[in-house]
N, C-alpha and C positions, 0 to 999 in steps of 0.2 A: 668224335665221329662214331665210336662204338656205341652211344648213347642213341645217336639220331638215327642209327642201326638198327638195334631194338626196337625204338620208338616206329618205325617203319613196317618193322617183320609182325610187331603189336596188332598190325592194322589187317590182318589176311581177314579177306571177306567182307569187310567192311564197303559201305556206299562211298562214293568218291567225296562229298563233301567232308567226310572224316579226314582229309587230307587240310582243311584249313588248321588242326590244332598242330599242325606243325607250326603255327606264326606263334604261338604264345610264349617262343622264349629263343631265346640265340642260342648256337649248338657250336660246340667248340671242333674246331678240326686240327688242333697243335698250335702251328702258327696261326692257321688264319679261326675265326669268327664267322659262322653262317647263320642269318637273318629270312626271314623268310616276309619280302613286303609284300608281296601280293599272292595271294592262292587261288587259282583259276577255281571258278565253281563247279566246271563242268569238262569232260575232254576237248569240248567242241567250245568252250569259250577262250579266248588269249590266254597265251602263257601266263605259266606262275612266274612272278619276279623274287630274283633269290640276291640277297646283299652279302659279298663275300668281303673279308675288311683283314690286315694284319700290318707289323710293324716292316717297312720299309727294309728295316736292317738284318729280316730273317729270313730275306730272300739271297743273302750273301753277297748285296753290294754295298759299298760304300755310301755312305746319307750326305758323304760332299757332292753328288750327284745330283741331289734335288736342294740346294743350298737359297738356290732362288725361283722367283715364280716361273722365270724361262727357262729352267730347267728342268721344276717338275712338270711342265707341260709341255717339253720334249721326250720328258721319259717315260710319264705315261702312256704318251703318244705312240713311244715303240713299244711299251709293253701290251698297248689295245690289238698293235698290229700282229704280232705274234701269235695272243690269245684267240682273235678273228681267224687268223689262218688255221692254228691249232683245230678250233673247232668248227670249219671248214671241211674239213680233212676227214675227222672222224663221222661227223652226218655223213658227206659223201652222195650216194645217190637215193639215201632213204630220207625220210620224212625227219623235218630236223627238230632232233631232242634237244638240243641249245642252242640259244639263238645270241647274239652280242651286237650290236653295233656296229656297223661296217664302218670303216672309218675312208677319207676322200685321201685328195692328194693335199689340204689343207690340215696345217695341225690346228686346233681347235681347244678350248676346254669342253671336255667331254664328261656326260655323270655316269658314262658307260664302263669309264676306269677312269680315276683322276686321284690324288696323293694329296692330302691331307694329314698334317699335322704331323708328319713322319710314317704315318699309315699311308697303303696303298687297300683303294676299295674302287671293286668291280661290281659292277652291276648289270647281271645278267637272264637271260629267258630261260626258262625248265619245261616243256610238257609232261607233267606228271603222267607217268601213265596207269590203263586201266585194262579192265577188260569188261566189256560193253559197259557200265557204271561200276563197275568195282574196281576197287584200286587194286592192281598190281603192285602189290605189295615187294614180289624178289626184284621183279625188274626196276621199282622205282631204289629202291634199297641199293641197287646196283650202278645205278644212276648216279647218285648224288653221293654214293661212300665210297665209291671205284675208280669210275668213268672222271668225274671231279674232278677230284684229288689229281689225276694223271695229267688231266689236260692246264691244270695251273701250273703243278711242278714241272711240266717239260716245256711251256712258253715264258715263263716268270724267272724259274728258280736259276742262281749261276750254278754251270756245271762247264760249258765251254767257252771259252778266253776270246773265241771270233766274236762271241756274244756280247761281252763288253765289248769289243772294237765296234763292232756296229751302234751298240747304243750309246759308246761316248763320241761317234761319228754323227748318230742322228743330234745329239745333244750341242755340240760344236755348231754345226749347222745352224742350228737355232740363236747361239751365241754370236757369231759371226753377224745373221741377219740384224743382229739385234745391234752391234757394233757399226754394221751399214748406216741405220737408220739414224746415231747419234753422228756420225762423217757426215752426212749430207745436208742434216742444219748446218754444224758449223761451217760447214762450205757454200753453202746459202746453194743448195743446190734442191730442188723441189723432186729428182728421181736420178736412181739411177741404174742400167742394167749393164748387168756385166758381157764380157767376150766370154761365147763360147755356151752363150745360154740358150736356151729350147723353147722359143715361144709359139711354135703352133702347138694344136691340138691332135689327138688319132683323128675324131672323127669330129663331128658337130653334136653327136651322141655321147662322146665319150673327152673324160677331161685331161688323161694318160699322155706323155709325150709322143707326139709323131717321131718315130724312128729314125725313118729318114731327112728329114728337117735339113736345112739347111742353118747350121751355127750362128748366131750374133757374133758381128765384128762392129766394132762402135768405129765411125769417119775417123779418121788421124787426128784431124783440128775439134774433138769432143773430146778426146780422150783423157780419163782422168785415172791416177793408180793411185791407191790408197793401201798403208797398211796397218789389216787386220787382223788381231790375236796372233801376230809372229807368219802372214802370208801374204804376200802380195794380189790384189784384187784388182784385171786392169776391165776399164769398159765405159760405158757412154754416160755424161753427165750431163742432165737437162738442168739450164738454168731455169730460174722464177722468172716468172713472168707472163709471155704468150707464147706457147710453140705450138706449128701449124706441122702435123705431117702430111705430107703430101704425095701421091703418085697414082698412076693408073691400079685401074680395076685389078684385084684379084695375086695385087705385088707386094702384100701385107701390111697395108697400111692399118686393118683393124685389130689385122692379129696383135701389134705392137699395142696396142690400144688397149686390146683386153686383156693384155699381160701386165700391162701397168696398173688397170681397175682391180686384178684379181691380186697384185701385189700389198695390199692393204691389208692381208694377213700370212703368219709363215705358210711355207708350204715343204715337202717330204723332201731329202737328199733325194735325188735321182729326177725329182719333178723337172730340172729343165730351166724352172723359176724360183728356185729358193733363193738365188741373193739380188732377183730383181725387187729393188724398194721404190718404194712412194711415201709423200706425205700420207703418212697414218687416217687424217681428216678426209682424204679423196673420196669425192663422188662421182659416177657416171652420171651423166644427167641426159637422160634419152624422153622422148618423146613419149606419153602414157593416157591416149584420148580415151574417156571415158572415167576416170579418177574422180574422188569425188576432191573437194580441197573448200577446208573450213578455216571462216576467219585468216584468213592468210594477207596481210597485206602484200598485194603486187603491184599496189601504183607507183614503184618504179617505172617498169615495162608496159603498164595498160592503164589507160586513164578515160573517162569520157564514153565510159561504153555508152552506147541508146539506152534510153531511157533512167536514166540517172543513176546507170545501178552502180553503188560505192566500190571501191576497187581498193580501199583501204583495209575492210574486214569483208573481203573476196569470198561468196560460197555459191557451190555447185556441186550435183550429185551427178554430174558429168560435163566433166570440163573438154575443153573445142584440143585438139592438138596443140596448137602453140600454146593455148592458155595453160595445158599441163605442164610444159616443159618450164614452161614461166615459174609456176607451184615450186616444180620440183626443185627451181636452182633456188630459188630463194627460200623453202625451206628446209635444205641442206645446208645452208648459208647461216639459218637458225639455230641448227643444233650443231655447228660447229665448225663448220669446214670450211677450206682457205686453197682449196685445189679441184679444177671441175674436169672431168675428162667428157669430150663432148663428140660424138659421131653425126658429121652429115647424114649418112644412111640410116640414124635414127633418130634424126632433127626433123621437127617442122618447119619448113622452110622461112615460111614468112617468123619465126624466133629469131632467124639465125642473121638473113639477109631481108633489104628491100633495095631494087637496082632504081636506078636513076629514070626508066620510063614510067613503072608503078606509080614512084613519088611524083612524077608529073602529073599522070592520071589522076589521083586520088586528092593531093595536096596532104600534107601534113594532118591541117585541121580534122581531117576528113579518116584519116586511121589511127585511131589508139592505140595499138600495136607499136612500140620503140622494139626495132628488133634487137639484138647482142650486139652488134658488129658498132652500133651506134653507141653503146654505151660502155664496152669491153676495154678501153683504153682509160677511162673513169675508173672501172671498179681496178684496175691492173694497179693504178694508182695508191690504190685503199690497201693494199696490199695481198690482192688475191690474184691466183695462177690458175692460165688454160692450159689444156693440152687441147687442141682440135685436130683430128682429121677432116681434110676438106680436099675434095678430087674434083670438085666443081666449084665449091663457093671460095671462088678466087680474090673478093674483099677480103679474106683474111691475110693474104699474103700481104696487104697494107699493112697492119698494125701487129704485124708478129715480131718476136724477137729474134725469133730463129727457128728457120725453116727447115724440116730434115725432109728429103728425096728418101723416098723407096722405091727401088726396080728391083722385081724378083728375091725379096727378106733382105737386100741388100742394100744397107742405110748411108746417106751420104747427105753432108750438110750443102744445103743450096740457100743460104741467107744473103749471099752476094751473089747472087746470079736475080736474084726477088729484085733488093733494088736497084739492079739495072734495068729490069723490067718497071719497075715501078714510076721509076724516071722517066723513061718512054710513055707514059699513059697517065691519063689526065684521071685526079684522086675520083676515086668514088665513093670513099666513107666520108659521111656528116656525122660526125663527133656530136652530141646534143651535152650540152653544158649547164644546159637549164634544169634540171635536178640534183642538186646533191646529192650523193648515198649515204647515209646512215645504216650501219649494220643493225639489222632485226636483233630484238632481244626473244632468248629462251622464252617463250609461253609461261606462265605460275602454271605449273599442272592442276590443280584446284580449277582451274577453266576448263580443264580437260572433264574434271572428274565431274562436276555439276551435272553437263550434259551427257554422259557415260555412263554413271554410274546405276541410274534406274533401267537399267536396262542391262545391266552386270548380274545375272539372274537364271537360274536353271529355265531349259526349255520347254521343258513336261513336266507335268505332276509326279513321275516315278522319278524324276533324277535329284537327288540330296542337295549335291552341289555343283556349282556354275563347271560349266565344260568348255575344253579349247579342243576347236575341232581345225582340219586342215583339209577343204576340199579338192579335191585336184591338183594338187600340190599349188593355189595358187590363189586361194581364198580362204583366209583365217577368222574364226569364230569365235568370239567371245560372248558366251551366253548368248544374247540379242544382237551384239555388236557382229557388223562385218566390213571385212578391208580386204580390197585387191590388191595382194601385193607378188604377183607374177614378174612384175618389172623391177622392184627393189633389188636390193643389192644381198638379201637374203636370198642366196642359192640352193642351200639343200632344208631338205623337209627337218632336218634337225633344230636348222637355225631358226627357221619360220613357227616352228611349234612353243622352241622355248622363250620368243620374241611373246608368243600368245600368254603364257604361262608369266612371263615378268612383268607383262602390263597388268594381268589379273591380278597378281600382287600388289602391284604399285595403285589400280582403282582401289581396292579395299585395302588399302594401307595409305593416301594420301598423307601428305605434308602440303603447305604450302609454300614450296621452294618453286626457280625455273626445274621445270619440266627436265632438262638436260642435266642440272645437278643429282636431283634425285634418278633417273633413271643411270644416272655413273656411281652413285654410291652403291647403288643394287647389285650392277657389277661388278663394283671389288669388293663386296658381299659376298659374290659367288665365288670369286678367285679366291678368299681366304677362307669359307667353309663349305666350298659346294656347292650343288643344287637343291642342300636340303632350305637352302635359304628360300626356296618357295616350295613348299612341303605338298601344293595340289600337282605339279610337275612330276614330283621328284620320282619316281618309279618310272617316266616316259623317258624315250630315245630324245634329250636334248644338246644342245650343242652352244656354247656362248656367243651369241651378235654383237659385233659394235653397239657401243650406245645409239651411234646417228643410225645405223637399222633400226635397232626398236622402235626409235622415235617416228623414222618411215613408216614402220605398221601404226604407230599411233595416231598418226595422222590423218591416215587412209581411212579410221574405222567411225564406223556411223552406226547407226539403224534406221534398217531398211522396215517400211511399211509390209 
């Protein structure tokens, strides 16, 4: 410290790019290790990035803490939260001298703080400062040898005993979920959420539990208790298969919906939803007109369009509503999944249903559209599970296996009151028997890469190398390459950037493996050493995606004229 002190107070009067030769070597701070990855050029350009690194064990906890991968990624987790708040606290209402990572209500692998190898390394923002180009030499010196040092030691180091309780709470938490999800294979159960759990939102803005919420109580005849790590866990158990939720407008039938899509990764003690699980594999599959979708075989569901266009190796640089949804379930279906969560209110209709006047009108021959409801009992066969919301598409209550009622968050199973109904009224799903399904194989990524990769290319003559950019939070760039991925199941700009960053590695790293293997080997690349495992990333705000997200952005990306 007293060195990079010096090295600092050295610098009075000097221009501010004098401030890059602080990267030319690591600068020791006791415990920790300071790096210096990036040095802004200028005051007005992005922070500098500073790599803070030390031994796990010198922050005074125990290393049985991070024993396993769900552990060190609970406890980075709370230590990111801490350091976030810490330096929160001190910027305050001025212009903020360090910047970290905000972290959600999902835990994530983060390159913002994540533990390695018994090390923990943080990776954070600095505005060097200056005065008009010259570097402030006491204040930066104050900065980085002071300010630091204080703000590590008081969100990291042990000093009070609440401090472990909370992080072997957030840690447990983690554990437990992780205990859920091995209970409900063996109980052949495809989800489950507990009594007593928070699944609305504050706002549509905000992802924080609503206060006032009205509790999860799972129907009496759903109820399953399981016990985990020495606690009883009571609450609702969705079998495999077909479940239809059901009820009026506005009685939460989506909120249930989007607690279970959002369940596919942990989320914070206090969230409301930490020990609601899912199959791991779950996708939403919503409706995404204007998608582009290459080579995709969909002639399951579409056959015979006019004019002879093949439906085997399907391409469009904007696909019709149903034809996306179509895309979408079958190529989630590709890279892995066996669990679809599916909302009328984000269905195209004619995917989901066709009623009995249509089919007369039209005849068969006359619509290449099979919609779901005709082939959802086939694929339930094959061994894959719906969840659907339906408040209008009442064919589903034929082929469900059970039916859950919601009035007002309050859930109640109605699967025998269905076929009593069902009894009463003359069938309306035709079952089509005439296709087999064969599950789609993983793409060779090498198909990917032929058509990709000349176009994996800096955008201007001043930039060195290929760039991932993120426009609107909702359009990701690779070099030439771009993909809409506003509707994927990548939610924050973290995931979405370092989805961009792992394909760039994976084009100029090809194998010819499926596509789904290699991009899972990449990830437990990252989970055993980080984000330096793709070293053009590695200094960005990223966050780790499911395999089957990446392969979402991969699919989407083109080049556009």
């Amino acid at each position: 410290m007293k060195e990079l002190y010096r090295k600092i107070l050295s610098m009075k009067s000097k221009k501010y790019g004098f401030y890059k030769s602080l990267s030319q070597k690591t600068w020791s701070f006791g415990d920790f290790s300071l790096e210096f990855v990036h040095v802004q050029g200028d005051p007005y350009a992005p922070a500098s990035k500073i790599l803070l690194k030390a031994p796990f064990s010198s922050l005074g906890y125990s290393t049985k803490l991070i024993a396993s991968f769900t552990q060190r990624l609970a406890v980075a987790d709370f230590f990111l939260r801490r350091l976030f708040i810490e330096i929160q606290n001190y910027n305050g209402d001025k212009k903020a001298e360090f910047k970290i990572m905000a972290p959600t209500q999902e835990v994530l692998l983060r390159n913002a703080l994540w533990i390695e190898n018994g090390f923990i390394q943080i990776l954070l923002q600095v505005n060097l400062p200056a005065k008009e180009r010259i570097i402030d030499e006491k204040k930066a010196a104050h900065l980085l040898t002071a300010v630091l040092p204080d703000l590590v030691t008081s969100s990291l180091y042990f000093f009070d005993p609440q401090v472990l309780k909370d992080l072997e709470a957030h840690v447990r938490c983690l554990e437990v979920r992780e205990e859920l999800l091995k209970i409900i294979k063996e109980q052949d159960l495809v989800a489950f959420v507990p009594n007593g759990a928070i699944l609305p939102r504050a706002s549509g803005l905000s992802d924080t539990p609503l206060l006032e919420a009205i509790p999860f109580v799972s129907p009496s005849d759903l109820e399953v208790q399981f016990e985990v790590l020495g606690e009883s866990i009571v609450g609702m158990g969705i079998q495999k298969g077909i479940t239809v939720i059901a009820g009026g407008a506005y009685h939460g039938k989506s909120t249930l919906l989007h607690a279970l899509e959002r369940a596919v990764v942990p989320h914070i003690p206090g969230d409301g939803r930490e020990w609601v699980v899912i199959d791991e594999s779950a996708c939403a599959i919503h409706v995404e007109e204007g998608r582009s979708i290459q080579n995709t075989d969909i002639s399951f569901f579409l056959k015979n369009l006019p004019g002879d266009t093949s439906t085997s190796q399907f391409n469009t640089v904007s696909a019709s509503g149903s034809t996306s949804q179509v895309g979408n379930f079958l190529e989630a279906l590709e890279f892995g999944s066996k669990c679809f969560l599916i909302d009328e209110d984000y269905s195209a209709v004619n995917f989901l249903i066709r009623d009995s006047r249509v089919r007369a009108l039209l005849g068969d021959q006359n619509e290449p559209l099979t919609p779901l409801i005709d082939r959802i009992q086939h694929l339930k066969e094959k061994g894959l599970n719906f969840i659907i919301v339906a408040g209008a598409c009442g064919a589903y209550l034929e082929v469900a296996d059970q039916v859950l009622l919601v009035s007002n968050y309050k859930i109640s199973r109605a699967t025998q009151k269905v076929l009593e109904i069902n009894s009463q009224l003359e069938p309306s799903v035709k079952e089509d028997p005439s296709v087999d399904f064969e599950f789609p194989q993983s793409r060779l990524f090498h198909d990917f890469v032929k058509d990709m990769l000349p176009h994996v290319k800096p955008t201007s003559a001043v930039e060195r190398r290929v760039k991932v950019r993120l426009q609107d939070n909702s359009v990701l760039q690779i070099g030439f390459l771009r993909a809409q991925i506003a509707k994927t199941s990548l939610f924050h700009e973290s995931t979405k950037l370092a989805s961009g960053y792992l394909l760039l590695n994976l084009l100029q790293n090809p194998s010819n493996e499926e596509s789904l293997k290699q991009i899972e080997a990449l990830c437990l690349k990252i989970q055993n050493v980080g984000f330096r495992a793709i070293p053009q990333g590695f200094s960005k705000d990223l966050a780790l995606p499911r395999p089957i997200d990446i392969a979402s952005a991969l699919l989407r990306l083109r080049y556009y004229d």
